[in-house]
N, C-alpha and C positions, 0 to 999 in steps of 0.2 A: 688485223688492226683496221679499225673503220671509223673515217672520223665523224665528227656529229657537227662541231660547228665549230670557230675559231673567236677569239677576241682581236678582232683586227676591223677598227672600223674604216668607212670610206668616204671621201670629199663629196662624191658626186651618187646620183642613182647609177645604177648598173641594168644599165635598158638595154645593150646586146646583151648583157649574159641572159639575163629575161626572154630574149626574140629567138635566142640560138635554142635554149629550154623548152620556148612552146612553139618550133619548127619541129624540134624533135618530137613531140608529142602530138602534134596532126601528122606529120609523117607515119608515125605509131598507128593512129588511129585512120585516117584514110587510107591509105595505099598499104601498110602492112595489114591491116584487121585487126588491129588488135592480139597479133599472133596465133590468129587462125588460120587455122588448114583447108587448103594450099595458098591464100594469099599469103600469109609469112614465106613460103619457100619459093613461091612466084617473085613477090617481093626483092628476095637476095638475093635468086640467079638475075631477075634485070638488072638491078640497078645496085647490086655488089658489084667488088673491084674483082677480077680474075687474074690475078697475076700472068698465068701464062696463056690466056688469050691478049691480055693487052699486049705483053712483049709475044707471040707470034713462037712462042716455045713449047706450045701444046696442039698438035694437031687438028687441023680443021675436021669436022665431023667425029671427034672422041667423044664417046659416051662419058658420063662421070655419076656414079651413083650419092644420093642424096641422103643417108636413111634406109629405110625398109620401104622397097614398089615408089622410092622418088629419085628420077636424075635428070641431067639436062645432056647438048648435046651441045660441047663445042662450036660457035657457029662460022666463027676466024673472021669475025665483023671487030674490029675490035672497040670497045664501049669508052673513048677519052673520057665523057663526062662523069663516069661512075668513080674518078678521081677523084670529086668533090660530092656526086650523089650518096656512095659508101658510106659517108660522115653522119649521115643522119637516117642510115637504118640499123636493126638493134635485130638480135639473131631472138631474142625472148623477156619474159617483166623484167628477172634477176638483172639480165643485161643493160636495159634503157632503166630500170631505175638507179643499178648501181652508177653506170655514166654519167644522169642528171644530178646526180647527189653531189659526188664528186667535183662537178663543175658549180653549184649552186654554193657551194661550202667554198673554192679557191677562185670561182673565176669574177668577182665582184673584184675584189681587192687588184688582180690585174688587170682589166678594164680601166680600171681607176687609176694606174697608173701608168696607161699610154693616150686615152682620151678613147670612143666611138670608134673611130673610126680608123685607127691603129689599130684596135682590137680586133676587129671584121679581118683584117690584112695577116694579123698574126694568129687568130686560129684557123685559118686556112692554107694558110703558109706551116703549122704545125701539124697539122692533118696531111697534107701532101708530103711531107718529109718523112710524117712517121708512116704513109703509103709504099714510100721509096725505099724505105730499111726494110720492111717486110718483101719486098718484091723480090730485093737485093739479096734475102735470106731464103728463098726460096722463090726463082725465077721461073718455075716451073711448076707451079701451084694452078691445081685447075678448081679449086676448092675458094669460093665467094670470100670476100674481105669485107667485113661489115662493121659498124658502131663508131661511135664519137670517141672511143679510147686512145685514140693518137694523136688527135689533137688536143685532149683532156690532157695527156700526158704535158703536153708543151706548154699546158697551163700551170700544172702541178711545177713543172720546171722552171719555169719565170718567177712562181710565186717561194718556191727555193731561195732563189738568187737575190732576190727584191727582201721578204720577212722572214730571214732565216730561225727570228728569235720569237714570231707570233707566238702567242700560244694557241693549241691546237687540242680541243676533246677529243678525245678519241676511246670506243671501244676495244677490248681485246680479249681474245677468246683462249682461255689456258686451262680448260676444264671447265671454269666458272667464267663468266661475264664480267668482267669487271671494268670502270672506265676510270680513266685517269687524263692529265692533261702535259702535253710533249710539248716542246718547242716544235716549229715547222720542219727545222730542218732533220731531226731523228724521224717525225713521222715520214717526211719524201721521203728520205734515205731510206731510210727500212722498205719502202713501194718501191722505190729503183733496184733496190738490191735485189730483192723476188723475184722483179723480172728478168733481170742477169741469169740469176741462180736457174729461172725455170724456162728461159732461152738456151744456155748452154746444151741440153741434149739435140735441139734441132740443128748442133753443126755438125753433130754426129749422123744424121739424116733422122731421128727420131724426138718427138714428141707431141704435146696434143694438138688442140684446135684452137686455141691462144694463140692471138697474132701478139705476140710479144714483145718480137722485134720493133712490131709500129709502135708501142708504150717506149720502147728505148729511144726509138727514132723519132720521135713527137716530144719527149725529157728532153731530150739533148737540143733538140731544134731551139724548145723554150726555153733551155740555157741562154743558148748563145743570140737567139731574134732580141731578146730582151732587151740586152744591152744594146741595141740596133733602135729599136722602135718604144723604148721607154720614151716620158715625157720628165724629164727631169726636175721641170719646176714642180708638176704634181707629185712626184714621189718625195721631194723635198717641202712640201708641204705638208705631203702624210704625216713623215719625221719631225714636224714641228707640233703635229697636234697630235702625237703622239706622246711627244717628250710633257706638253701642257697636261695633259690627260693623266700621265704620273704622279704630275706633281699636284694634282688636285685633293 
């Protein structure tokens, strides 16, 4: 299920989701290459998150294989900034373009309803949290944390809580292509649920390379930040020119 656009429009321009967008995209293009080899994998051992080098659970000087003839080398320096730097690199296109989509389609509308600069505060604050479940879930991870999907999540989550009843295009793949249009709140929930579903074998010590836990832990953040750092009079403005726009 992949959405395409919503009906839900906004008071104001949406100029962080804009700056968060084409950060991600000179990031992409400077310092990753464009997902060339080796600057893509130079790339996400610097300035990915390493779980168990940051918490000091993975010995200094371990090898860690990369792929085929690529690995890095524990360095037990451990990277705080790659905290907030992880957010904005993309492991391949499929990756950073899925992530910008995602945020281009939900993160106008929440912007819009905490102001600028509540916004800067809560996708970073949703990105650090859904860092923290992933860590949480595997403290011992010497394998890079990369992409905007944790904090995306916390976007996807607010914009839950906030338009549960938007409507929402979306693709969906059941042999045939077909698109149809959900309320917000089935399309989240059906994306929260997946990642439950395809989280649960990692407590068994197995599954893929899907930080998961950070899409759970970045959800839930933007559950619960929202009600924190909404602007009330702007959502209650939404709601009135929404209610107008009906009855039009």
């Amino acid at each position: 299920m992949f959405p395409l656009r919503d009906d839900n429009p906004t008071l104001d321009k949406s100029i962080i989701t804009s700056i968060i967008i084409t950060a991600n995209i000179i990031v992409w293009i400077v310092i990753q290459g464009l997902g060339s080899e080796p600057t893509l994998i130079r790339s996400i051992c610097t300035w990915g998150l390493i779980p168990g080098e940051l918490l000091g659970t993975v010995p200094k000087g371990t090898t860690v294989q990369l792929g085929t003839g690529m690995a890095y080398v524990i360095k037990g320096d451990p990277n705080w900034l790659s905290l907030i730097t992880h957010m904005f690199m993309h492991g391949g296109w499929f990756h950073i373009i899925g992530n910008l989509w995602f945020l281009s389609v939900f993160g106008d509308n929440v912007e819009d309803a905490m102001g600028r600069v509540r916004f800067i505060m809560f996708y970073l604050l949703c990105g650090l949290a859904a860092a923290g479940a992933q860590m949480i879930s595997n403290p011992s991870s010497a394998v890079p944390m990369v992409g905007a999907s944790g904090a995306i999540g916390g976007v996807m989550g607010a914009y839950a809580m906030l338009y549960p009843n938007a409507r929402v295009h979306v693709l969906i793949f059941f042999g045939i292509i077909t698109r149809i249009v959900l309320p917000a709140w089935i399309m989240l929930g059906y994306w929260f649920l997946l990642q439950i579903i395809g989280a649960i074998p990692s407590v068994a010590g197995s599954g893929g390379g899907v930080a998961l836990w950070a899409h759970i832990g970045g959800f839930i953040a933007g559950v619960v930040l929202i009600q924190i750092l909404q602007d009330r009079k702007k959502v209650a403005a939404h709601r009135t020119m929404m209610q107008r726009m009906r009855w039009r």
